[in-house]
Structures are given as C-alpha cells and as structure tokens.
C-alpha angles and dihedrals in degrees: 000000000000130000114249114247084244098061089043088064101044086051089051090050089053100053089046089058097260124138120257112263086210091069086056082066110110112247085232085074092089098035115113095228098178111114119235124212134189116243121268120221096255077064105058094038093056087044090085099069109177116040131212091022109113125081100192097099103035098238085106084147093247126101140187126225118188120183109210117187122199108197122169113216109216111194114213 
C-alpha cells in the first residue's frame, strides 16, 4: 500500500531535523473520555421488551382447564 502524503511529510520533517508533529499530539487522544454508568432499575426492567413471550419457564400467562366427568352407569 502506499504511504499518505501526510506521512510522507512528517517523515520528510523528520529527516530534515525537525521535530515529529505526531508527539505534539495530547496524551487525552487516546483516552476513552465517555462516561460509563451502572443501570438503574427503570433500565433493567425495560430491557425485557416483549412479555409473555418466553417459554422457558412455563409462566407464559396462558392456562388449561380440562373438565373430566367420571359417571358410572348402573343399569336397573
């Protein structure tokens, strides 16, 4: 691959005796400046989007209910 033209002119600086542009560079450059926060509790209870929808545990919000009859027929 070829070299950028910038590189190419920071190298040049730097075999003239000139001092490399990429030391002025702050130290904070490579800093990862976002600031990180634990969840609240509003968060982890709008994580779970869609309710009702797993089956894993079986509370899935539906039932069955089956009627069963036992009769005993006598005959006379």
């Amino acid at each position: 691959m070829s070299k950028s033209k910038a590189k190419r002119m920071r190298e040049k600086a730097m075999r003239e005796g000139n001092r490399n542009p990429e030391l002025n560079r702050s130290p904070f450059v490579f800093a990862d400046m976002r600031t990180r926060t634990t969840k609240t509790k509003k968060d982890y209870i709008y994580r779970k989007k869609h309710k009702n929808h797993t089956l894993s545990d079986g509370s899935d919000g539906s039932f069955y209910f089956g009627y069963y009859c036992a009769f005993k027929y006598f005959s006379r």
